[in-house]
Wavefront OBJ file of the C-alpha trace (Angstrom):
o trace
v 48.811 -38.019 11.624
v 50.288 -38.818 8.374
v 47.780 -37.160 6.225
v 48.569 -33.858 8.121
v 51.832 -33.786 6.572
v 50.453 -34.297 2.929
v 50.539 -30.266 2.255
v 53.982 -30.257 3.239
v 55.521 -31.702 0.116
v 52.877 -29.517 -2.141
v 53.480 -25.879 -0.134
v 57.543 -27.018 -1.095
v 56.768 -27.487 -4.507
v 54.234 -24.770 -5.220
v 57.208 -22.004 -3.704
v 59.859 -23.846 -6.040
v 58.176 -23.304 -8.725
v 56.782 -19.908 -8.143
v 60.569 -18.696 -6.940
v 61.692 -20.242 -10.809
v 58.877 -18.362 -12.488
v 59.698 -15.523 -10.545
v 63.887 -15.535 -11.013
v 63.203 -16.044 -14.777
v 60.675 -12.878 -14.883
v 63.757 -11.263 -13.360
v 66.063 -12.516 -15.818
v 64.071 -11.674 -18.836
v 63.541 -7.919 -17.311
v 67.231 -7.628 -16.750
v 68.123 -8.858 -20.468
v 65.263 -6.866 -22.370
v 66.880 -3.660 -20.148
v 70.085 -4.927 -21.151
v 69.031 -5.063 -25.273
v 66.698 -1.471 -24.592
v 70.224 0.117 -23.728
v 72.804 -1.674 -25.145
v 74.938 -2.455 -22.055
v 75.496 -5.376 -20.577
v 73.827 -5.618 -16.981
v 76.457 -5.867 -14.086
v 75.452 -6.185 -10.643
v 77.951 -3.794 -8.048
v 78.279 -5.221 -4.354
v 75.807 -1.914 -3.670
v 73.431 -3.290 -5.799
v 73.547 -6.968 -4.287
v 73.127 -5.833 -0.506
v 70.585 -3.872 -1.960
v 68.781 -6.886 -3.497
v 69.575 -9.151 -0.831
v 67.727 -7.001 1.863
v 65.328 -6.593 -0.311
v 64.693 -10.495 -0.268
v 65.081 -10.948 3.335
v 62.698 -8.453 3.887
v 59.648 -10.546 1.560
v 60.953 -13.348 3.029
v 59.866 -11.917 6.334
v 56.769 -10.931 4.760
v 55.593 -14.374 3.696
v 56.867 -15.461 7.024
v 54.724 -13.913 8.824
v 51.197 -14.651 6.215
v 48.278 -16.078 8.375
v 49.217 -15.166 11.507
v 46.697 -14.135 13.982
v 46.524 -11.266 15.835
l 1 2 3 4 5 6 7 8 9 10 11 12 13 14 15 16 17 18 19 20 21 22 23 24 25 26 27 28 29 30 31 32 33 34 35 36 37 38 39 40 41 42 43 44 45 46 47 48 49 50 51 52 53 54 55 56 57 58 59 60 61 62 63 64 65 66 67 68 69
């Protein structure tokens, strides 16, 4: 049974590190806008429901991967 769990600790670490790589791409896209137009990025509570539905619904998304009809 114990070899079942094995991709457990992998699937945990492969999403960590793609959800870094991904929140840095973000970062780096936010500061080059930031440098294109001289103003320093500021994130409205608009803005962060925005994102933060935005989220929930990929979250969903990759919830739902491999699922059979």
């Amino acid at each position: 049974m114990e070899a079942m769990d094995n991709w457990k600790p992998m699937t945990l670490l492969v999403g960590g590190v793609l959800g870094a790589l991904t929140g840095l791409a973000a970062a780096y896209l936010l500061i080059q806008r930031a440098q294109r137009t001289g103003i320093q990025p500021t994130l409205g509570a608009g803005e962060g429901i925005r994102l933060g539905l935005l989220v929930l619904g990929l979250l969903r998304q990759v919830s739902v991967l491999g699922e059979r009809d």
